[in-house]
N, C-alpha and C positions, 0 to 999 in steps of 0.2 A: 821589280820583276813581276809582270804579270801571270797569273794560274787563270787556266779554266777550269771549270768544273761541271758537271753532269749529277745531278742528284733527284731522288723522287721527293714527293712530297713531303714524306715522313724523312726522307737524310737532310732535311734542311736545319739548318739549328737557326735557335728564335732569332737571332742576331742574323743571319744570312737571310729569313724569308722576311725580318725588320729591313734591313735596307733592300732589300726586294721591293719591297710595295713602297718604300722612299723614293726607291730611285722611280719606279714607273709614276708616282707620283708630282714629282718635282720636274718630268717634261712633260707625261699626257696632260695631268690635270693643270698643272701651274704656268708650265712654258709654253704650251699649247692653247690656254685659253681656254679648257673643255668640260666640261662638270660631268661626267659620267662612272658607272658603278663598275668598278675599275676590280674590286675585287667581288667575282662573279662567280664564289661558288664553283668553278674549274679548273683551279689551280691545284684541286687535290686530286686529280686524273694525269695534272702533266706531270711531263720530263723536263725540268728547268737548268739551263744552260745559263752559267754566267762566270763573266770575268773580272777577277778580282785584281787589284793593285793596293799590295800590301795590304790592309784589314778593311777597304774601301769596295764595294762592287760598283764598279764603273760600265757594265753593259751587263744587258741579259736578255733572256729570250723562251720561250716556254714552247714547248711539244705536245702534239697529244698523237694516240693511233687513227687507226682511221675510224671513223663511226664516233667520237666522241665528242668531235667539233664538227667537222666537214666528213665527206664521205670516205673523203681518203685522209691519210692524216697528216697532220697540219703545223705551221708555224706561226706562233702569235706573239705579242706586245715584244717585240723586236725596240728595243732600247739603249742608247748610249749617251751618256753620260755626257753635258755639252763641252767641257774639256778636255775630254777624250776623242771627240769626232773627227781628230785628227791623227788620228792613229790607224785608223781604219780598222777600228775593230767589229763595226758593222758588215763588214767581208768576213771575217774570224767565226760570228757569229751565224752566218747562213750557212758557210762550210763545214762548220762543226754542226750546227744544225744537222744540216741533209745527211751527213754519214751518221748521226744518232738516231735519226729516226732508219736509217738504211738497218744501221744496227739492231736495235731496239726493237724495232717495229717489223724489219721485215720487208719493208718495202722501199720501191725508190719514186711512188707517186705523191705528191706533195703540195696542197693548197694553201694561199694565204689568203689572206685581205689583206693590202696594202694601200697607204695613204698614196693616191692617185702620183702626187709629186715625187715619190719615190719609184717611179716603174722603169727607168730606167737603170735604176742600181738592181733590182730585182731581177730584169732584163738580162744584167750580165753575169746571174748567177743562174741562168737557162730558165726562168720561167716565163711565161706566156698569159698575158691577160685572155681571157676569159668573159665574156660577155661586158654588159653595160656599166660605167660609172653610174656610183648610186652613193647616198650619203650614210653614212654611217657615227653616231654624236655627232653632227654636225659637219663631218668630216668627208670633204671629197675620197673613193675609196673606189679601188676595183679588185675583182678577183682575178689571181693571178696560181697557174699549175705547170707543174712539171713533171 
């Protein structure tokens, strides 16, 4: 049975923001090929979104308000777990996203950076690329709002 969950920084327990930076680890940097500094110092301003399957977090996803990433506030390290990619819980995640920052935050404006090959999943959660592809670690990447 899988749980979401919604917690700030400090409701994280070691063992939750431990496979936090596991998991974002083991696709950005490992599956991905990318050596970048993955833990940047802003993880203690967000809203961390993730879904667990039994004692294991299989996706996650971090928040912040507006002004503390982007101008408006934002959705970042959007991550799922490669045995779960078939569950679609990268939809679970942007939905529960957008109503926690609606909640949360206040608003319903919302920036990401997106790896450029994902804009059509983005696309069908209403948001709208925003100016020029540009690299990001190496990464094709566009900005994408709603």
């Amino acid at each position: 049975m899988m749980k979401t969950f919604i917690k700030t920084f400090k409701e994280l327990s070691i063992n939750e923001l431990y496979d936090i930076l596991r998991l974002r680890a083991e696709v950005f940097v490992v599956e991905q090929d990318c050596v970048y500094q993955d833990v940047d110092a802003k993880d203690q301003k967000a809203l961390h979104l993730f879904i667990s399957d039994a004692d294991n977090i299989v996706a996650y996803t971090r928040m912040f308000d507006k002004g503390d990433y982007f101008e408006e506030a934002s959705i970042g390290r959007v991550v799922v777990q490669e045995n779960y990619r078939d569950k679609k819980l990268g939809h679970i995640l942007i939905k529960e996203s957008i109503k926690a920052i609606n909640t949360h935050y206040n608003t319903s404006k919302i920036t990401l950076s997106a790896q450029k090959h994902l804009k059509r999943f983005y696309e069908s959660h209403n948001f709208k690329q925003v100016g020029k592809e540009y690299l990001e670690d190496g990464i094709p990447h566009i900005k994408m709002k709603i």
